[in-house]
N, C-alpha and C positions, 0 to 999 in steps of 0.2 A: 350114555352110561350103559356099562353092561350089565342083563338082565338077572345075574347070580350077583351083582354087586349091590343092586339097589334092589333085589329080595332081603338083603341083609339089612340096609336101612329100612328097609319099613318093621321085620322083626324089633330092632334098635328102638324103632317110633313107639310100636306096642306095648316094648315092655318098660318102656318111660313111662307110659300112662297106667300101665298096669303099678308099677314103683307106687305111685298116688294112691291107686286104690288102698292095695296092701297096707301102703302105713297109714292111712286114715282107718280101715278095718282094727289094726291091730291097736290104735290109741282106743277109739271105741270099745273094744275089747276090756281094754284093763281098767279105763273108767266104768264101766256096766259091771266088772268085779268090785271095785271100790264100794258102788254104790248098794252092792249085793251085803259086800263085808260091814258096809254099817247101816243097814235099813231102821234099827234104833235111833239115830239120826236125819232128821227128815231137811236140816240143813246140806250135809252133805251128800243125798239123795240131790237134791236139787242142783246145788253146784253139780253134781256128776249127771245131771243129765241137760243140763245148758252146756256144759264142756261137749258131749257128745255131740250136741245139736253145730257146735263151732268147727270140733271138728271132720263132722261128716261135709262140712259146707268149706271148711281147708280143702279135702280132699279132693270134692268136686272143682274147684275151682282150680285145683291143680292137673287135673285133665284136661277142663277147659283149655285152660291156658297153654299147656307140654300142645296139645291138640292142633289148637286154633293159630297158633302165631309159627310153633315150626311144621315144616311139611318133611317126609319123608327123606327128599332129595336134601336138604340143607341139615339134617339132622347130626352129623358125622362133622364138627367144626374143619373148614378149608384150613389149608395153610396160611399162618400169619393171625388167624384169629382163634380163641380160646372158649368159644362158646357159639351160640346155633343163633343165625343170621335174627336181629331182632328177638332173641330169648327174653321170653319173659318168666320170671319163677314164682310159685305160687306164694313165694314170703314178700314178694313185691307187691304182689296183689294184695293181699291180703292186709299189709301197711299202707298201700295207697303212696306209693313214692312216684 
């Protein structure tokens, strides 16, 4: 493989896993607002910070996962298949299918 073609696959690998952080950041995010905008409510505090706790642990796991199962090289789907050799996605995990 040439070495400009597979700098671009691991760029591709990186910002897969970066994708996970960002949206786990940015759910945290509006939940920690939520629970800002009703602190008079110590229910919905609470629900908003077991949501947080779930999905900072989504997120992680979807690194894990983007990380662990594909590698650089297989990242860019071959011809004839639709997705990265053994893909696993974090909604899989996360339901346990």
């Amino acid at each position: 493989m040439q070495t400009n073609t597979f700098k671009h696959f691991q760029f591709f690998f990186v910002s897969r896993n970066l994708l996970y952080v960002a949206l786990a950041l940015s759910k945290c995010s509006i939940l920690l607002l939520t629970r800002t905008v009703f602190t008079q409510n110590s229910m919905v505090s609470t629900i908003a910070i077991g949501t947080t706790a779930v999905t900072a642990i989504w997120g992680l796991l979807g690194v894990v996962a983007s990380a662990v199962v594909c590698s650089a090289e297989n990242m860019i789907p071959k011809p004839g298949t639709e997705h990265c050799v053994s893909s696993v996605s974090p909604v899989h995990v996360s339901r346990a299918d």
